[in-house]
N, C-alpha and C positions, 0 to 999 in steps of 0.2 A: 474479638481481640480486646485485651483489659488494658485499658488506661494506661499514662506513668502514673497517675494519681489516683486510683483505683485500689480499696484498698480487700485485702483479700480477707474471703471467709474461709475457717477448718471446716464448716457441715453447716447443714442446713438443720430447723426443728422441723421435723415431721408430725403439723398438726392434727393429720390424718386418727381417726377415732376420739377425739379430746370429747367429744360429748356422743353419749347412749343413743344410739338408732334412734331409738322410738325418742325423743328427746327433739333431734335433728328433723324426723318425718312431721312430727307433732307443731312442730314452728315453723314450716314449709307449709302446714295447712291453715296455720293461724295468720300467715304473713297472704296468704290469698285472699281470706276474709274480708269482708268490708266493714270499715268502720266508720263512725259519723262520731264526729270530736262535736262535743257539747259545751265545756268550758272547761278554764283551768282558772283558779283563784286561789293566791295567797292569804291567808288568813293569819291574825295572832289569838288569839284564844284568852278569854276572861278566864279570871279565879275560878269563877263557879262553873264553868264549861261543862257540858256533855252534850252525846248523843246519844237521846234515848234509844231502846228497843225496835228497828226500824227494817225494812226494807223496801230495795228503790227498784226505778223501771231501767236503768243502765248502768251500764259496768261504772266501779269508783274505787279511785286507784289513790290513795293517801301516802305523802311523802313528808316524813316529818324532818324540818329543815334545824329546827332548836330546841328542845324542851325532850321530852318522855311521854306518850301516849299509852293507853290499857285499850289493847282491843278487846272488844268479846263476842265469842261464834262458836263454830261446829268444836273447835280445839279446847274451848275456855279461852280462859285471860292469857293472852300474848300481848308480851311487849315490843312497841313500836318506836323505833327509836331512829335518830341520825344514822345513817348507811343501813338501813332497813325500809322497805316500805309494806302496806297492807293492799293485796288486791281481794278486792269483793265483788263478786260475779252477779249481774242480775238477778234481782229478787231473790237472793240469800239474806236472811237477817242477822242484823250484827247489831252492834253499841259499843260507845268511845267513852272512856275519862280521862283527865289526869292519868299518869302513873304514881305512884305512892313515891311523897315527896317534893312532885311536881307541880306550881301553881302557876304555867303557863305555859303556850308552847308555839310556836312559829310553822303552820304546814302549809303545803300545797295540797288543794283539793283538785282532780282532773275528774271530768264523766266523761262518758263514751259510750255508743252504742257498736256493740260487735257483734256482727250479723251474718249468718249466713246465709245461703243465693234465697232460700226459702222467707226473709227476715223476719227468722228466730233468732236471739242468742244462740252465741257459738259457746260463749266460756257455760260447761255447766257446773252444780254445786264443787265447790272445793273445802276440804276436812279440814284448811288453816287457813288464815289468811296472811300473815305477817313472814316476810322470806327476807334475803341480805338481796344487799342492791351494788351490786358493782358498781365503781367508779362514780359514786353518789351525787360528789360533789359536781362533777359535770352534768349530769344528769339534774340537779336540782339549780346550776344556772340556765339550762335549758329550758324548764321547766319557768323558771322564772322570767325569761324572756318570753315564753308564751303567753303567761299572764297577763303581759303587758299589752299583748298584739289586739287588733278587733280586726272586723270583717272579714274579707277574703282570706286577707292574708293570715290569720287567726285559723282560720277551718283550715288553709293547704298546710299551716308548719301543722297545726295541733293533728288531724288526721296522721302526715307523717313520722310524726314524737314519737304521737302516743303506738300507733304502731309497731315500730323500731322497740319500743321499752317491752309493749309485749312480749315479743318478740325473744328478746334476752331475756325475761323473765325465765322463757321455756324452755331455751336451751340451759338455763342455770340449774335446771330441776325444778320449778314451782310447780308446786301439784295441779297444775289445769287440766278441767276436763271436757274433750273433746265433744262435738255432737254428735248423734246416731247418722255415723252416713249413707246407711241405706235405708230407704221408704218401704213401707206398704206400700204396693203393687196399688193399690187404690186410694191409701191415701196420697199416694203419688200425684194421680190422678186431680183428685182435687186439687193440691196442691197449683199445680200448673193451670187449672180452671180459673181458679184466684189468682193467679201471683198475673195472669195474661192481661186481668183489666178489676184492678181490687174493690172500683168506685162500681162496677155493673154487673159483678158477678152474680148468678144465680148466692140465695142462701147458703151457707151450707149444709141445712137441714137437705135442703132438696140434692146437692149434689151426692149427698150420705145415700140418701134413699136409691139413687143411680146407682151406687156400687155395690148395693144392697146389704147398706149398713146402720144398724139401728144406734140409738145417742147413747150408749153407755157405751158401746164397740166404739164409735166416735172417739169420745172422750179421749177412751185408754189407749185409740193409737194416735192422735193427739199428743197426747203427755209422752206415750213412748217413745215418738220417732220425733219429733219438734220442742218438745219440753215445756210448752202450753198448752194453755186452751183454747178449742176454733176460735172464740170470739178473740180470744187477745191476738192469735194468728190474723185474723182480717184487719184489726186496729190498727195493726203493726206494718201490716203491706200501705194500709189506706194513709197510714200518717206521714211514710217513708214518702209516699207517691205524692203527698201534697208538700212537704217540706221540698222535692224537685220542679214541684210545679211553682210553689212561692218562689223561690231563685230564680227560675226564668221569666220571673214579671206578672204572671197571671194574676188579678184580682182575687183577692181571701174568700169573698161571696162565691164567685166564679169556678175554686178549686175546693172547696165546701161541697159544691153541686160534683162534681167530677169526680169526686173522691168516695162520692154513698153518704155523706153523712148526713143527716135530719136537720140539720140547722147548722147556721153559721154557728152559735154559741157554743155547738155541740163539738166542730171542731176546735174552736177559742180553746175549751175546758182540756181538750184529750191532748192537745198540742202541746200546752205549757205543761203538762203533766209529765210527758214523755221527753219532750226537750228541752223544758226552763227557760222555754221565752214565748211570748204571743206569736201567731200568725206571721201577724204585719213587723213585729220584730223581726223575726227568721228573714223572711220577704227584705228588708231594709240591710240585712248584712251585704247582697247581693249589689248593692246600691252605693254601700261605704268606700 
């Protein structure tokens, strides 16, 4: 029964198809994904600013908050601008300037690793980087309050953001591209041999040899159904699994041993590579 104060509607909107199937299925599988939120940093940018020629080991999502950015990638030169941002998918190479005109500029840089159950990259190559950014300005005080955060509390908003923006990205239309969802029957196999204990698994030479697969077969279905290579496959399981094991308190020496890796130093180098902080950094947000 309606209120006296109840005020009446003619119709409802029927938002029912507002965004393309594949659109709507495509962001329902990226929103299951797992992600590991790395950092977010405001930056103001000198005269002479760029980024060279580069590519990185985690997703990096550029939101520019003042100024005019030049991306450049698979598209050429796209401009980056206020109510615009650049996503750039794992190990795709790009480079930043100025925009013609522009001698400075105010951004948000976020990283992120986006993973799937296998931990591969989910996003893979995209033909552009630079798309419009709904409702920006909310999105970049968000964005800005996260910069500010550390510890815990840093990993649970920045995990959820950055998520959520994905997220919209893909129902907006940004060209992301999904992973191979279905295995080789045997690189399957592997798969699951590895991912059950990354620090003791047999080789994967020898696990190949099991399914009776020689290193160029390897390779190719490697790259084809996970988008790397075995070794950067094991790297990736082994560093996820110590980056959970430094959160729960375990010693860096300790999770070194557990993890396969030949030396403490050797996980020191491969850690801050893939997540931008030492060890015993990671280990100490759990603590903040």
């Amino acid at each position: 029964m309606r209120s006296s104060g109840e005020v009446s509607v003619t119709r409802t909107i029927d938002l029912v198809g507002r965004h393309p199937l594949r659109q709507v299925e495509l962001a329902g599988a990226l929103a299951a994904a797992e992600l590991r939120f790395v950092s977010c940093r405001l930056w103001r940018t000198a005269r002479d600013w760029t980024i060279p020629e580069r590519t990185l080991s985690d997703t990096f999502v550029f939101v520019p908050v003042a100024g005019a950015i030049r991306m450049h990638g698979p598209a050429g030169p796209e401009e980056l601008m206020p109510g615009s941002l650049a996503l750039v998918p794992h190990g795709q190479s790009h480079a930043a300037t100025h925009a013609p005109g522009c001698s400075g500029c105010t951004v948000l840089a976020v990283h992120a690793h986006v993973l799937t159950p296998w931990g591969t990259p989910w996003l893979g190559p995209a033909p552009r980087f630079v798309a419009p950014l709904a409702e920006h300005r909310r999105w970049i005080a968000d964005l800005r309050r996260l910069a500010g955060m550390q510890g815990q509390l840093s990993d649970a908003f920045g995990r959820l953001l950055v998520h959520r923006l994905l997220v919209e990205l893909v129902l907006a239309g940004h060209p992301v591209a999904p992973p191979t969802r279905d295995l080789d029957p045997r690189l399957a196999a592997i798969v699951a041999r590895v991912s059950a204990d990354p620090g003791k698994a047999p080789p994967i030479a020898d696990l190949a040899r099991e399914q009776g697969i020689g290193p160029l077969r390897l390779r190719q279905l490697f790259h084809a159904g996970l988008g790397c290579a075995p070794k950067a496959f094991v790297d990736r399981l082994r560093l996820a699994r110590a980056g959970a094991l430094l959160q729960s308190g375990r010693p860096v020496g300790e999770v070194a041993r557990a993890c396969g890796f030949a030396s403490l130093r050797q996980l020191q180098v491969r850690f801050k590579a893939a997540y931008g902080a030492t060890p015993s950094a990671w280990a100490g947000r759990a603590a903040i």
